[in-house]
N, C-alpha and C positions, 0 to 999 in steps of 0.2 A: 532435531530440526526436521521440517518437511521439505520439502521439493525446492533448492534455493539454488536451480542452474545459472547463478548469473554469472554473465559474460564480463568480461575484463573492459573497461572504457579505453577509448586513444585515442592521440591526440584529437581524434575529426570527434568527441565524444559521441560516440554510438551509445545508443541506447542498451540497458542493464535492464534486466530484467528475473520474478525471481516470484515464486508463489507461496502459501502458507496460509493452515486450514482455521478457518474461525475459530475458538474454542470457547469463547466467549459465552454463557449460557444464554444472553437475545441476539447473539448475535450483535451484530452493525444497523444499533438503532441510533438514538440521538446523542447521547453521551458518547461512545465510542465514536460516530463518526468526525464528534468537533472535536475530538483528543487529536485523530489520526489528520485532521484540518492543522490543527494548534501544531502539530510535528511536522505537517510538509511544508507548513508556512517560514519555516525557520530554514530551510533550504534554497536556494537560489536553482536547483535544478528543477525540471519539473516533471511532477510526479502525475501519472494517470494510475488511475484503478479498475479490473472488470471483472465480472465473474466468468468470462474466459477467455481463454490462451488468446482467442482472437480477437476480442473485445464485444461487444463494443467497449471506448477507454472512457474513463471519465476523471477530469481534472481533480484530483484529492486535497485542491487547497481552497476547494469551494464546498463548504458546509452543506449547504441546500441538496446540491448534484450528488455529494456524496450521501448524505438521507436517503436519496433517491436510490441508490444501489439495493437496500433490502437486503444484504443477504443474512441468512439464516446461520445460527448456530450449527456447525460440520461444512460450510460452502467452501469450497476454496476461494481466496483472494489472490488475484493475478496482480502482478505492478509491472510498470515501465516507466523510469526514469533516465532522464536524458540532461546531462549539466555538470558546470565543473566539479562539482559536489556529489555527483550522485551516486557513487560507493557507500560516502558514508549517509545518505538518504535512504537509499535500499536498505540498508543496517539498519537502521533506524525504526523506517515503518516495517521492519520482520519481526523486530523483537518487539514492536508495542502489539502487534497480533501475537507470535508467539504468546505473550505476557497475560494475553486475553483481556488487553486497554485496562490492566489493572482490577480486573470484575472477576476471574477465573478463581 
């Protein structure tokens, strides 16, 4: 696995947060980004995405915005998710990038 420093949620749910490099061979074009939409929509937490550590963030339960990200095949993917769920949210969208959204 790659770079997955995430922090521990409590009670005041802090934000978790946790990266993991494209491998995908286009990258995060249309198909991938409505997979990783279709998976954060299932979470009541909410999930942002950027291509860095400092963002800017972008909501990853909206199709369009996430299109918008572009990143390339090798980009890192930064996440922060913030909700009572968002352990197993983080989980979740790591290993659908790990997994390269099924394309790899």
């Amino acid at each position: 696995m790659h770079d997955a420093n995430a922090s521990r949620a409590s009670k005041t749910l802090v934000p978790l947060t946790a990266s993991a490099v494209l491998v995908n061979p286009v990258g995060l074009h249309a198909r991938p980004s409505v997979k990783l939409t279709q998976c954060a929509k299932r979470f009541a937490a909410a999930i942002e995405i950027a291509l860095a550590a400092d963002g800017p963030w972008t909501n990853a339960k909206s199709p369009v915005k996430v299109m918008r990200v572009k990143a390339p095949q090798g980009a890192m993917l930064y996440f922060r998710v913030a909700g009572p769920d968002g352990e197993a949210a983080l989980a979740a969208m790591l290993a659908l990038v790990h997994d390269g959204f099924g394309e790899a």
